[in-house]
N, C-alpha and C positions, 0 to 999 in steps of 0.2 A: 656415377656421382652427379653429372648432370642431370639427368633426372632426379634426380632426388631433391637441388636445388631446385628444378623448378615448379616438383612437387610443394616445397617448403616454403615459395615464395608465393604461389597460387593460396597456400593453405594461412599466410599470411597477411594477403589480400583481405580473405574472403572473413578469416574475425576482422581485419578492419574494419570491411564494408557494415557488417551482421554489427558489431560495436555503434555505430555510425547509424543505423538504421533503429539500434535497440536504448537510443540516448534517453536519458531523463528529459522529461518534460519540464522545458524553461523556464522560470519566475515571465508571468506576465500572460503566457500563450496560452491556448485554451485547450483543459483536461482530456485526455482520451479519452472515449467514448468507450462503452463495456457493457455487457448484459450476463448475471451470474445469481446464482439461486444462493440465498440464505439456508441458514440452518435450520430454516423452518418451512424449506423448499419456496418459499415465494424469490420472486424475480427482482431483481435491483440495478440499476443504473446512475451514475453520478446525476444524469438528467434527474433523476428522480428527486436531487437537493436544490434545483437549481431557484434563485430565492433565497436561501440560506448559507451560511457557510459552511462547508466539508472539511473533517479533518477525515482523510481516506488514508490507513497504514497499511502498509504490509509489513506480515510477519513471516518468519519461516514454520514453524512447526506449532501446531496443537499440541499440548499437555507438555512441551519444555518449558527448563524453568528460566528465560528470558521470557519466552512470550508466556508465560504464566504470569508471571509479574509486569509485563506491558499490557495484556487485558485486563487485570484488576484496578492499573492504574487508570488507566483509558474509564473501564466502571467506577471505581470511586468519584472520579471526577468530573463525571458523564452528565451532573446537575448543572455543574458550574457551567459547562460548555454550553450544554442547552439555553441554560440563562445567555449566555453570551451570542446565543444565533448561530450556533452550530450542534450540527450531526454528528456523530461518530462513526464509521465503520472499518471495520478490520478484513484484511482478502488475505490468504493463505491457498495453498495450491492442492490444503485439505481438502477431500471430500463431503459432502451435505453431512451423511450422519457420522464425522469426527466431529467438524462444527457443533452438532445438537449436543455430541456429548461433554465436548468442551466448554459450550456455552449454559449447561444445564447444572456441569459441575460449580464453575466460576460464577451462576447468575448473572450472566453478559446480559443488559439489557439493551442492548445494540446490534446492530443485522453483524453478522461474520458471514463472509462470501467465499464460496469454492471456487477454486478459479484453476479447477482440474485441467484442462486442456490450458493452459498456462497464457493464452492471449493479451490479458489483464496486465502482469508482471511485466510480458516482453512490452508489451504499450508503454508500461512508464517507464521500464529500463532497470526493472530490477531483477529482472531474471537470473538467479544466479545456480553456478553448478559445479559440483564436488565430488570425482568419484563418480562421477555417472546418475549422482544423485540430486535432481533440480529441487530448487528452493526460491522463495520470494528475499531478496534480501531485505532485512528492516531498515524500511523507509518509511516515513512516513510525507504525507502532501495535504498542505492546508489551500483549498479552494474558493476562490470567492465565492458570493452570491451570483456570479454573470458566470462560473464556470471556467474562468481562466486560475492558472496555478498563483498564488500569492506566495507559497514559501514553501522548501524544500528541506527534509532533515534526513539527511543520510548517516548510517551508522549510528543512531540513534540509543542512549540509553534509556533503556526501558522502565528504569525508576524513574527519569525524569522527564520523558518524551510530553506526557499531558501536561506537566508546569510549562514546558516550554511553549506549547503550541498556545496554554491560556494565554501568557503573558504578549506573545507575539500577535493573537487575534487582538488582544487591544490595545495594543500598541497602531495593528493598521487599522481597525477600527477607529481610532482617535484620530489618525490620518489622513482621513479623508473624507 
């Protein structure tokens, strides 16, 4: 029995610390850094926006119907945003050619990033896991132009994820 406490207190610890290590990245601090291939094999980095504003989400799966409906939304509205000085892109822990074919299906005209080896997710703390089966939790993170996080959407719905991130780019926009 004592051992087994202090197996259980060790193994308590240790998602602490791993918690604690795996946090969301905080309004204000500056973006994890990440290098991950698109669906069309090219290489992408938040650096790659930097000058612009980033709306960076994750989702959990290609071809479900949440992230079906938060990439058409993210597309549909992908003009406005652009108007407004921001990117779009979507990371999922899908592989390149799920991407091509999710992106080919839906007309993504936005990078979607594989982020297979999962460093990406556990960087901004969305790594989440079910069953033994990991997944990016839908999050999504609006990034300034200098690359630090401006605003944080956690548990996000997926109809209304892109109104939200418009309204709040001009919001700080007008800001400052």
């Amino acid at each position: 029995m004592r051992r087994f406490l202090q197996l259980l207190a060790t193994g308590l610890l240790y998602g602490c610390l791993a918690a604690a290590f795996a946090a969301t990245p905080q309004v204000g601090r500056r973006a994890p850094d990440f290098r991950l291939q698109d669906q069309n094999g090219h290489w992408q980095s938040p650096a790659d926006h930097h000058g612009r504003w980033l709306v960076l989400y994750f989702y959990p799966k290609d071809f479900t119907p949440g992230c079906t409906t938060e990439v058409c939304t993210f597309r549909d509205d992908v003009l406005r945003l652009r108007k407004a000085g921001a990117d779009v892109v979507g990371v999922s822990l899908d592989d390149v050619a799920s991407h091509a074919k999710f992106a080919e299906k839906y007309r993504v005209p936005f990078p979607l990033l594989a982020d297979t080896d999962r460093k990406a997710a556990e960087a901004y703390g969305v790594l989440g896991s079910k069953l033994g089966f990991h997944y990016a939790r839908r999050t999504t993170f609006l990034i300034d132009p200098q690359g630090r996080v401006a605003k944080v959407y956690e548990d996000v719905d997926p109809e209304k994820n892109a109104a939200q991130v418009l309204a709040d780019l001009a919001a700080l926009k007008a800001a400052s």
